[in-house]
ROZAKE-103536 format. One record per atom (N, C-alpha, C): residue in one letter; x, y, z. Coordinates in steps of 0.2 Angstrom, whole numbers, plus 5000, padded with zeros to 4 digits. Layout:
# ROZAKE-103536
AXYZ;...
END
This chain:
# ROZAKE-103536
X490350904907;X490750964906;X490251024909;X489851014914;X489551044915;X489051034917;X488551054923;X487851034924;X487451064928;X486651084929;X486351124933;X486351094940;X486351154945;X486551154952;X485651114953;X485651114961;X485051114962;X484551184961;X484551244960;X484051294959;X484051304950;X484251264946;X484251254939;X484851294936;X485251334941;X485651364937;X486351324934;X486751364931;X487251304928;X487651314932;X488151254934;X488751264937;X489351284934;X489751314939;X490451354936;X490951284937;X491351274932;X491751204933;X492651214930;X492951204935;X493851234930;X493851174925;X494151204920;X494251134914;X494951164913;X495451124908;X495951104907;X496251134899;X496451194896;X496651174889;X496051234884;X495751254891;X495551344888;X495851394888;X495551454884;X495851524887;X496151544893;X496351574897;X496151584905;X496051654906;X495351654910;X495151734911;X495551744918;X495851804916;X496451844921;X496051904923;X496251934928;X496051984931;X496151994939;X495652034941;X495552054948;X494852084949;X494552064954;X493952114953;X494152184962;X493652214960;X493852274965;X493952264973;X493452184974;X493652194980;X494052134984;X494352114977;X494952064978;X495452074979;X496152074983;X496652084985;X497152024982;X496851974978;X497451934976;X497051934969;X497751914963;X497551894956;X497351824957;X496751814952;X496751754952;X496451724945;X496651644943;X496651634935;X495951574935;X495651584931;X495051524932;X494951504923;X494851444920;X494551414915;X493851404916;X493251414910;X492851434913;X492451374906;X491951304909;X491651304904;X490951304906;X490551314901;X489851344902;X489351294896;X488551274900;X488351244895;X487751284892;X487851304886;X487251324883;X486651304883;X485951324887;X485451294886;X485251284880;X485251324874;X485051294867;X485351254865;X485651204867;X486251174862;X486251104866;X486451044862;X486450974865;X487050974867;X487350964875;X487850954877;X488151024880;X488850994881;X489151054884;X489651104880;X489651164878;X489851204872;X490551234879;X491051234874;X491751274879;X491451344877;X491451394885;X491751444884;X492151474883;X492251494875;X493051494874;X493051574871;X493751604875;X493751654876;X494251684870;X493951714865;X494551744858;X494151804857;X494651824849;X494551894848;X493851884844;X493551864842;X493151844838;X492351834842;X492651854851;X491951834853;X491751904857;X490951894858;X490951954862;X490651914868;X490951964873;X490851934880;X490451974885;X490251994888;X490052024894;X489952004901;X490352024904;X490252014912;X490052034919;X489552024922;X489052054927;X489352014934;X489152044941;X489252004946;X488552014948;X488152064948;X487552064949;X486952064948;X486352044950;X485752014948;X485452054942;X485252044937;X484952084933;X484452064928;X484152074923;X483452024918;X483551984917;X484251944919;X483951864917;X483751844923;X483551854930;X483151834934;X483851794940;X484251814940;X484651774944;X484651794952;X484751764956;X484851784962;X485351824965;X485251864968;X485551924972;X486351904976;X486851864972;X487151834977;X487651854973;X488251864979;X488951904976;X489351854973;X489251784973;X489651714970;X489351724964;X488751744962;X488251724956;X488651774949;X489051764944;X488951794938;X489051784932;X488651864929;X488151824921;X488651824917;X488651794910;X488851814906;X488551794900;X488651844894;X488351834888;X489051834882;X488751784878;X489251804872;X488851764866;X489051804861;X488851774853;X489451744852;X489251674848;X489551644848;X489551654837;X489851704837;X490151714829;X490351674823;X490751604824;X490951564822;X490551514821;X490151494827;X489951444825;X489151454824;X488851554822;X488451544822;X487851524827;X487851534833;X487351514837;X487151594838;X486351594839;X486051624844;X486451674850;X486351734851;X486451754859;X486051734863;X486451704868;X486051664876;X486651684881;X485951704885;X486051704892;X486451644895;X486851644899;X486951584902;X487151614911;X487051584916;X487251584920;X487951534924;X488151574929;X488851514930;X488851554938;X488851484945;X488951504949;X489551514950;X490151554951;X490551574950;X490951584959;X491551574960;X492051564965;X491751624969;X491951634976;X492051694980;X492451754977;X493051724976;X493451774970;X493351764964;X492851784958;X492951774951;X493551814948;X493551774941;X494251814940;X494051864933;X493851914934;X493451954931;X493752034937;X493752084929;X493852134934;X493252184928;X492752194932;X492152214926;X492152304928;X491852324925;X491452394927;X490952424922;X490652484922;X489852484920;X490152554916;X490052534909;X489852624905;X489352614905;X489052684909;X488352694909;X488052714903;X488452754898;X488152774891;X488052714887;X488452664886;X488252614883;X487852554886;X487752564893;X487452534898;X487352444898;X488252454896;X488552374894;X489052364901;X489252314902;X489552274909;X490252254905;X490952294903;X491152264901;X491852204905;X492252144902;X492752134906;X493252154903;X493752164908;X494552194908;X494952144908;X495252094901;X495652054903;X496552084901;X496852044906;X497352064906;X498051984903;X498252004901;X498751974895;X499551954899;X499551964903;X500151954908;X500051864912;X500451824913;X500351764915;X500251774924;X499651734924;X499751734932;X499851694935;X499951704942;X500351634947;X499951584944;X500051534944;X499751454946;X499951444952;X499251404956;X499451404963;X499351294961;X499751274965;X499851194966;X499651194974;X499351114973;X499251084980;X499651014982;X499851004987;X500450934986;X499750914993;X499650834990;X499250804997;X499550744998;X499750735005;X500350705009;X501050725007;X501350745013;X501950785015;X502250735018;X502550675014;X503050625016;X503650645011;X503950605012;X504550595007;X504650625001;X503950614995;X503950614991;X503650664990;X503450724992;X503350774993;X503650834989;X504250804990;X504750884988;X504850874980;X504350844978;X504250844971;X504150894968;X503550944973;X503451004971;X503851044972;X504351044973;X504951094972;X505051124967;X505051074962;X505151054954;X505051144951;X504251134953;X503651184950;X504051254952;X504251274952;X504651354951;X505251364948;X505551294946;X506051284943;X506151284939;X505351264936;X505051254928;X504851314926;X504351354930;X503851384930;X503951444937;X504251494935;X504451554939;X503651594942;X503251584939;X502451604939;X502051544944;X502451494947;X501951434949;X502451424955;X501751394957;X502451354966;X501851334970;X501751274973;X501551264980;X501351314983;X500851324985;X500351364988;X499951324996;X499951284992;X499351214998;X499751155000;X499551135004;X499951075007;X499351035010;X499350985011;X498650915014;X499050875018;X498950875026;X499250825029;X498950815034;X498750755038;X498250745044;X498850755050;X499350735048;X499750765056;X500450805057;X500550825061;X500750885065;X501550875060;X501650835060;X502450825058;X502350845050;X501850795047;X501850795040;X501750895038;X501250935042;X501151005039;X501651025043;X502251025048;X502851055047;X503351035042;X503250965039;X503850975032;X503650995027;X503151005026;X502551055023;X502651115022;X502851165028;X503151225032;X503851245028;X504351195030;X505051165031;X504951185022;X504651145017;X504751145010;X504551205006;X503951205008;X503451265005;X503551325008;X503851355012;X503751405017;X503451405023;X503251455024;X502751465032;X502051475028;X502151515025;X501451545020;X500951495017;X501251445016;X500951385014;X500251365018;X499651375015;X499051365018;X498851265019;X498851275024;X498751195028;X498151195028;X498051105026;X497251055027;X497351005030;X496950975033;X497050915036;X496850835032;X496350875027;X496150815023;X495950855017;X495750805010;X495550825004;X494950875004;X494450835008;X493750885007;X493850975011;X494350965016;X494351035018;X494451075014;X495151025009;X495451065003;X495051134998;X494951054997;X494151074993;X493751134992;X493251124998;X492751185000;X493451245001;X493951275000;X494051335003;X494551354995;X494651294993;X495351324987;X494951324982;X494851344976;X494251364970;X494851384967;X495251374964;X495851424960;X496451374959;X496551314962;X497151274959;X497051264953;X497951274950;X498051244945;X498251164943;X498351124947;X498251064951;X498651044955;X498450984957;X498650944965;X499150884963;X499650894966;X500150824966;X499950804974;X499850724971;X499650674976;X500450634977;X500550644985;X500950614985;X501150584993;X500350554997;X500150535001;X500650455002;X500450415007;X500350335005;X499950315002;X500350244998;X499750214992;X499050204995;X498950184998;X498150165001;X497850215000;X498150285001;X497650335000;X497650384992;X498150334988;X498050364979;X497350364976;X496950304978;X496250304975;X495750364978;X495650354981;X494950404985;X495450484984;X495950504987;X496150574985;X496150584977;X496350534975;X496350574964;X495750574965;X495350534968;X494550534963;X494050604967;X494350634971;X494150674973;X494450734970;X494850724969;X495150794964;X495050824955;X494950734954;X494650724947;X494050754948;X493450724950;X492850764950;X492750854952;X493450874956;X493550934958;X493550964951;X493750924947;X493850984940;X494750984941;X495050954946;X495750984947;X496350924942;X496650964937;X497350924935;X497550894940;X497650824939;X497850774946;X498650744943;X499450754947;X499750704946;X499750674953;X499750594950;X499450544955;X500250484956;X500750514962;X501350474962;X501150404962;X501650354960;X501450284959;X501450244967;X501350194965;X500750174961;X500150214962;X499550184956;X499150204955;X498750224961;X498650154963;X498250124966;X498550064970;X498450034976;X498549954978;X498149914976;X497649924973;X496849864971;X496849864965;X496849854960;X496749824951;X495849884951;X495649854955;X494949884953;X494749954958;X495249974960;X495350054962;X495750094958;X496050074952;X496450094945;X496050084941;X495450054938;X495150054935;X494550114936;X494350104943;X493850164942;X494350234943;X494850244944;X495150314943;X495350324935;X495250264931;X495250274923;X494550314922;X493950274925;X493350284923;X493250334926;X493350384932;X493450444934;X493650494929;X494150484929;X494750514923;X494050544914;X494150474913;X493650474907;X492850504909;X492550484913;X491850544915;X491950624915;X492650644919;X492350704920;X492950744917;X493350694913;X493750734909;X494350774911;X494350774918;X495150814922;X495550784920;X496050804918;X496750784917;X497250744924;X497350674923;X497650624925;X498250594925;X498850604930;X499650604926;X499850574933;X499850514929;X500450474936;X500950464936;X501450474941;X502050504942;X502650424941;X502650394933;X503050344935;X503750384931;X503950404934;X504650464932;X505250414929;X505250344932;X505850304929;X505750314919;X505250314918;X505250314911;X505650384908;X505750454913;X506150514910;X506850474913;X506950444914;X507750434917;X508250414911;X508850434910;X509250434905;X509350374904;X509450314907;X509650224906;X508950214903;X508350234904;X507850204899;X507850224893;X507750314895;X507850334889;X508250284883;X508850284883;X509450254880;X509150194876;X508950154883;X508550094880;X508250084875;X507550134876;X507050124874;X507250154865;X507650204866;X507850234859;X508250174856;X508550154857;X508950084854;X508450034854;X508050034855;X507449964853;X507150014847;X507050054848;X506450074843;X506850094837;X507550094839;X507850104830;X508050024826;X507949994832;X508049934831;X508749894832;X508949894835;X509649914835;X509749844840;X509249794840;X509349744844;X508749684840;X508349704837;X507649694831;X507049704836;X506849644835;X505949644839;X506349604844;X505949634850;X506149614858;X505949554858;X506349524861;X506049434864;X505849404871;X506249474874;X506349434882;X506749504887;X506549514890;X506749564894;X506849554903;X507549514904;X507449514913;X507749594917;X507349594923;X507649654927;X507849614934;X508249644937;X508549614944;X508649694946;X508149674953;X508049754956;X508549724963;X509149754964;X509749774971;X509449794975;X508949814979;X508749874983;X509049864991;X509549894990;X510149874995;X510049935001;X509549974999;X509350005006;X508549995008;X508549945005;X507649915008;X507649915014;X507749885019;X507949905026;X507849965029;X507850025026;X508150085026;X507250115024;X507450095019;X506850145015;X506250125016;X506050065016;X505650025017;X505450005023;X505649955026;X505549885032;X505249945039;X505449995039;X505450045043;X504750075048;X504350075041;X503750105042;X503050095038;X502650115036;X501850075033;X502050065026;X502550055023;X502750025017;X502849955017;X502849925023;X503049865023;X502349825026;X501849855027;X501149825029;X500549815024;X500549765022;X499949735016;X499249785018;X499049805022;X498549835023;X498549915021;X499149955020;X499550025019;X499549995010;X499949945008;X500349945003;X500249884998;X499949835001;X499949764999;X500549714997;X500949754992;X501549724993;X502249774987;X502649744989;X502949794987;X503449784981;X502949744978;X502949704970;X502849784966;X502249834972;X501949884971;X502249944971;X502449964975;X502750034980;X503650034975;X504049954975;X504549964971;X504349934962;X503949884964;X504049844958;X503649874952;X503149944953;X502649944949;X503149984945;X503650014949;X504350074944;X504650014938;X504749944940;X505049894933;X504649884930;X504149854932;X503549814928;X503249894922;X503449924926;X503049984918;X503449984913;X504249994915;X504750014911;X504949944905;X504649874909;X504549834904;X504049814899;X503849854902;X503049864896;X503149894891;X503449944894;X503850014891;X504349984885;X504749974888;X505249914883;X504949894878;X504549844881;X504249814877;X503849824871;X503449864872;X502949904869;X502249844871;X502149814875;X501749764877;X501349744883;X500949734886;X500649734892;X500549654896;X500849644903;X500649574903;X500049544902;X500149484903;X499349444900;X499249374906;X500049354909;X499849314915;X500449304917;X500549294925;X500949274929;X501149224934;X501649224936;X501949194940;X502349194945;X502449184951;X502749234956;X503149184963;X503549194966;X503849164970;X503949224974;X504049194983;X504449274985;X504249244992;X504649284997;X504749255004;X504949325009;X504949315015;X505049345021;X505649325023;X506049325021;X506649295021;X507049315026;X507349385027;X507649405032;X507449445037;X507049475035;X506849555040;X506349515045;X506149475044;X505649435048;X505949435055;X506749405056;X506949385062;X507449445064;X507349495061;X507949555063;X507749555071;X508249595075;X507949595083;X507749665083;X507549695090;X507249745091;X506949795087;X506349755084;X506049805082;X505549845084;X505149905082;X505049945083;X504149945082;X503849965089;X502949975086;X502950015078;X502050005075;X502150005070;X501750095070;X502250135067;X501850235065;X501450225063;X500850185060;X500450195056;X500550235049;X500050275047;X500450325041;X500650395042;X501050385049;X501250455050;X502050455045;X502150525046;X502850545041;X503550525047;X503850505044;X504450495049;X505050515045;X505450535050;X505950555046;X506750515047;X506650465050;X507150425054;X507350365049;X507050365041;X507150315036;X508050335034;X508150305029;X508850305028;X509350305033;X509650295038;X510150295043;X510650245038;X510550205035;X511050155029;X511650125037;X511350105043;X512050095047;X512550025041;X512850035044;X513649975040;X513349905043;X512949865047;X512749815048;X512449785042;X512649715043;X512449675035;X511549655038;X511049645035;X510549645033;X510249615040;X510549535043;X510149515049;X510549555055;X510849595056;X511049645062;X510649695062;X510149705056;X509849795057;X509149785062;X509049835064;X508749865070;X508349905069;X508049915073;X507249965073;X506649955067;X506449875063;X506249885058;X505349875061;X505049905058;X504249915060;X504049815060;X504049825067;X503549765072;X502949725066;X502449765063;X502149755061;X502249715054;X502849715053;X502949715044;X502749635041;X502349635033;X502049585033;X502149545026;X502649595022;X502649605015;X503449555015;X503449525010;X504149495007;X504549535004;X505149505007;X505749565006;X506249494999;X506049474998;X506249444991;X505649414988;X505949424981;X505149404976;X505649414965;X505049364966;X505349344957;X504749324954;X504649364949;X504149384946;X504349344939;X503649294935;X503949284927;X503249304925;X503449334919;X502749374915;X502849354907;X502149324905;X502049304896;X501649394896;X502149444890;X501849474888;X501449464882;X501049514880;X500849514871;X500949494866;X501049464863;X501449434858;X502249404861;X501949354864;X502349304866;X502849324869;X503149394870;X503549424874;X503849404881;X504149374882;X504349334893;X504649374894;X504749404901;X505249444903;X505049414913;X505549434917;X505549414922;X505749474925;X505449474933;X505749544938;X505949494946;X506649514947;X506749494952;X506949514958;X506549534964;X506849604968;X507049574976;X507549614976;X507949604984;X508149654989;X507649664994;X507749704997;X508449695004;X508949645004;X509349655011;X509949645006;X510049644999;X510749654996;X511049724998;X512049694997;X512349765000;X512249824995;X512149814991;X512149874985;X511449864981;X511549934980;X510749954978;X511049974969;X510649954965;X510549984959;X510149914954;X509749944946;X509449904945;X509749874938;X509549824936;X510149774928;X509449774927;X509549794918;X508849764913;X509149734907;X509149674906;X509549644899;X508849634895;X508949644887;X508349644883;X508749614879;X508249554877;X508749514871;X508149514864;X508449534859;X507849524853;X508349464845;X507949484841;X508149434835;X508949454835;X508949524834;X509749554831;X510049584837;X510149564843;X510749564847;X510249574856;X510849604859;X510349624864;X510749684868;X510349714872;X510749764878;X510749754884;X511149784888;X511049784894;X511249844898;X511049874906;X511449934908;X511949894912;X512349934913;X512749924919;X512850014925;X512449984930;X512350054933;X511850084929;X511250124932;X510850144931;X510750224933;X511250254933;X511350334934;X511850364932;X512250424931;X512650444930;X513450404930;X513650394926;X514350354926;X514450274925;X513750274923;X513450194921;X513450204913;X513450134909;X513450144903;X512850084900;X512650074893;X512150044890;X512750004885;X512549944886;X513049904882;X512449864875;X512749874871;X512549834864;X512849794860;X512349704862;X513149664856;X512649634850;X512949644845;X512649624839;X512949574836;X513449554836;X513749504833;X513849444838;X513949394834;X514049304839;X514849284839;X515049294848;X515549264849;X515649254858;X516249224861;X516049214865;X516449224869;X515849254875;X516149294882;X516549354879;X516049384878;X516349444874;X516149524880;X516549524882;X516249594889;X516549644885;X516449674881;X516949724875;X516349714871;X515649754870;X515249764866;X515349794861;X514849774857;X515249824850;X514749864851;X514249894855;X514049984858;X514150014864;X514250034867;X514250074872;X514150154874;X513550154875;X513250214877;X513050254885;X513550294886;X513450314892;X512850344894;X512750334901;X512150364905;X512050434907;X511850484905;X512050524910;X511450544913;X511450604917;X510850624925;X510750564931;X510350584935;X510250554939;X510750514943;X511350534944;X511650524950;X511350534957;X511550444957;X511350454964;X510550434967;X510250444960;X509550444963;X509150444957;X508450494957;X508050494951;X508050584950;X508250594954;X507950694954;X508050724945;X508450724942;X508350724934;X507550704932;X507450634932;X507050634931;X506250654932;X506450674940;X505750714942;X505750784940;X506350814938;X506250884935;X505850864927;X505950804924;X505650824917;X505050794919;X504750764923;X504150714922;X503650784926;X504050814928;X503450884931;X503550924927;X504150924922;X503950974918;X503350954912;X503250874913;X502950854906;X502150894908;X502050884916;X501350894919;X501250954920;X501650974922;X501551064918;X501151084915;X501551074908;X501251074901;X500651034900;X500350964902;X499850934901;X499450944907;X499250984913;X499051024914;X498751084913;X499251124908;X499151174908;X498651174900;X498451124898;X498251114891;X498851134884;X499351124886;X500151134881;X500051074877;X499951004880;X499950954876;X499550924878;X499350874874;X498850804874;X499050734876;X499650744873;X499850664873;X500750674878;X500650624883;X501250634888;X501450544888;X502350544890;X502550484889;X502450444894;X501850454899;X501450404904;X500950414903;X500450354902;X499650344897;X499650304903;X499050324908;X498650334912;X498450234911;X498250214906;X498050134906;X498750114908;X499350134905;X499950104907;X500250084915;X500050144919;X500150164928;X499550104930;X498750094926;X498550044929;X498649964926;X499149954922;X499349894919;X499749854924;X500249924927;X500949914930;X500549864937;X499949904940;X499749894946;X499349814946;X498949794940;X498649754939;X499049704938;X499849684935;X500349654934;X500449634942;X500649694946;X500949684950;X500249644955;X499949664957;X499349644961;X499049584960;X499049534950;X499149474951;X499949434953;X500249464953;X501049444953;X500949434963;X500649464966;X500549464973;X500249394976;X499749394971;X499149344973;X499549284971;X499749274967;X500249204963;X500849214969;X501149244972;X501549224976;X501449204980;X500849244985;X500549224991;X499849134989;X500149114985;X499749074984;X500248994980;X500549004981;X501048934981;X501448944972;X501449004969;X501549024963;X501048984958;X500449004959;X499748974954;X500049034950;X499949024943;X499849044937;X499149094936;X499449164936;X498749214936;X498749234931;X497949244926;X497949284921;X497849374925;X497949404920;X497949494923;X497449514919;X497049554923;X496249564922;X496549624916;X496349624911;X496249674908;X495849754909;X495749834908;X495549864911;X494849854907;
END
């Protein structure tokens, strides 16, 4: 929470679920919001600087008897800490270019007081990789009329004009994290929403930035690049929210709530069959389909089922099994060199050709485009995941059988419905429940409006506990990533490493 620079003084650090000092100081022309914690030298550890009525504060920008150095970043502050009884102590904090303090000096009392201001101030956001999944950040002013996109992170030319295109013109461009870094001192945080390869190294540098990280799925491609973003996560205490949004969706919701009332008993067995009738389209195209980008796309699609069965279930896998093939896309004709992980925008065309007629899929691709997954969860729970990417129709089937009946969706969006049969009889298509779906037409946008609005809030220190736990998004990956190895290895039977 805190620690001394090299010259002994204390470092300034954003934290998560404090006060926030509001202000302006005189020779700043923009408001700016900073959380501030501070570590008491008389005291074991790091004490929050927390700002209530109860505390007295003062704040200085310039050098004065505690001996600090002459520097316009540098300033002091003092506060008794009343409640808990401590000593008055100095403390030091190298503080931002712009501090968010607006001080001035009564000479008669020849105190340094601060001017806080009680009105909410913008939250500025950072989105890093402007592909596809980008326009997440939209969400944020729709939630939040005080917050929006301010920053964009993209290494090439096309990526920082959809960047332009989404966010405005004003939108200040990087080319990479560390540029980020050195010049932004004020986010409220960073949605990562890059290519997989690059989820590890950009959250773990935003974590240690102090910055609220949400980290699109998956987590990670490596089981052990998830684990040390846990251990990243747990060191330095920045808030961590990976973006597996299918769990806000109305058919899970639905699910999940009819399992937990019981409404089928205790789960037994949960199969998914994933449609992915635009896999050609969405996928086969470009560096989603390249083991070295993605590893396989058990990950990039699969890691969205495999949570939501966990999720179901209440239970985590423990070992797998896995079959899967290159089945079609392998011998398409005229394919196309491979973009590396540039942004393209020539995904979706959906042409009317059936699956071995489609054209232009990236030259390079190495990934299987069918695969079937069997998983022993936790308490003897089986479920199975089967995914196909060159079917004509896209949408996902999860049938959950327990003691007292089972469910299944049909359609998994708006106009689709959740069926429940409880009683024994046969070939019964006439459930005795059915519960409609609603949002998400079409796609998942519903759902990314609440899962940003969960991050928000769990960003902003509103809440503690959010409906995706950070071990969950590395469970998904660790499932998926032995489920890879067992396919690619004549279907051996993998245990999954525990975190």
């Amino acid at each position: 929470m805190g620690g001394r620079s090299g010259d002994g003084r204390l470092r300034y650090r954003r934290d998560v679920g404090l006060p926030t000092a509001q202000g302006t100081c005189g020779d700043s022309d923009r408001p700016v919001a900073y959380r501030v914690v501070l570590t008491n030298p008389d005291a074991e550890g790091p004490v929050p600087f927390e700002f209530s009525e109860t505390s007295v504060m003062i704040a200085q920008r310039q050098p004065d008897s505690a001996g600090l150095a002459p520097t316009d970043a540098t300033l002091v502050v003092w506060k008794t800490y009343l409640q808990a009884g401590l000593v008055s102590t100095w403390a030091s904090c190298v503080a931002p270019p712009r501090p968010a303090w607006s001080a001035w000096c009564d000479p008669l009392a020849g105190a340094i007081r601060a001017d806080w201001r009680r009105t909410p101030m913008p939250r500025e956001f950072a989105v890093i990789g402007c592909g596809s999944r980008a326009n997440i950040g939209l969400n944020i002013p729709r939630i939040d009329p005080d917050a929006k996109v301010t920053v964009a992170v993209d290494p090439y030319d096309d990526g920082q004009a959809r960047a332009r295109e989404l966010f405005g013109d004003e939108v200040r461009l990087y080319t990479d994290v560390d540029q980020m870094l050195a010049a932004e001192t004020d986010l409220a945080g960073a949605l990562i929403t890059s290519p997989d390869c690059e989820h590890a190294e950009q959250a773990e540098k935003t974590l240690r930035a102090g910055i609220p990280t949400y980290l699109e799925k998956p987590m990670a491609i490596h089981t052990e690049d998830a684990d040390r973003l846990l251990a990243v996560a747990a060191e330095t205490g920045t808030r961590l929210f990976v973006g597996h949004n299918m769990r806000f969706m109305g058919v899970v919701s639905i699910m999940k709530k009819l399992i937990d009332e019981g409404a089928i008993g205790p789960v037994r067995a949960i199969w998914c069959r994933h449609f992915v009738g635009f896999g050609a389209d969405a996928y086969f195209r470009d560096w989603h389909v390249e083991r070295r980008y993605g590893n396989t796309l058990l990950l990039q699609k699969g890691a969205h089922d495999i949570d939501v069965i966990h999720y179901l279930a209440g239970a985590y896998t423990e070992r797998v099994q896995a079959f899967g093939a290159l089945a079609v896309f392998g011998d398409t004709p005229d394919k196309l060199p491979s973009k590396g992980l540039r942004y393209s925008d020539d995904r979706f065309p959906m042409n009317k050709g059936m699956a071995p007629e489609i054209t232009g899929l990236n030259a390079e691709l190495d990934m299987e485009d069918l695969a079937q997954v069997n998983m022993v969860l936790e308490g003897g729970i089986l479920a199975s995941y089967q995914q196909c990417h060159f079917t004509p129709d896209y949408w996902r089937n999860y049938t959950v059988i327990g003691d007292l009946g089972r469910l299944e969706n049909f359609g998994d969006g708006e106009g689709g419905v959740v069926k429940v049969w409880n009683q024994r009889v046969n070939m019964a298509y006439e459930a005795d429940r059915e519960i409609a779906i609603t949002g998400d037409y079409g796609g998942h946008t519903d759902a990314d409006l609440l899962i940003m609005t969960e991050f928000l809030a769990y960003a902003a220190g509103e809440i503690d506990q959010t409906r995706v736990q950070s071990v969950a998004a590395r469970n998904a990956v660790a499932t998926a990533v032995a489920a890879a190895e067992s396919m690619r290895n004549g279907g051996v039977p993998i245990d999954v490493p525990k975190p």
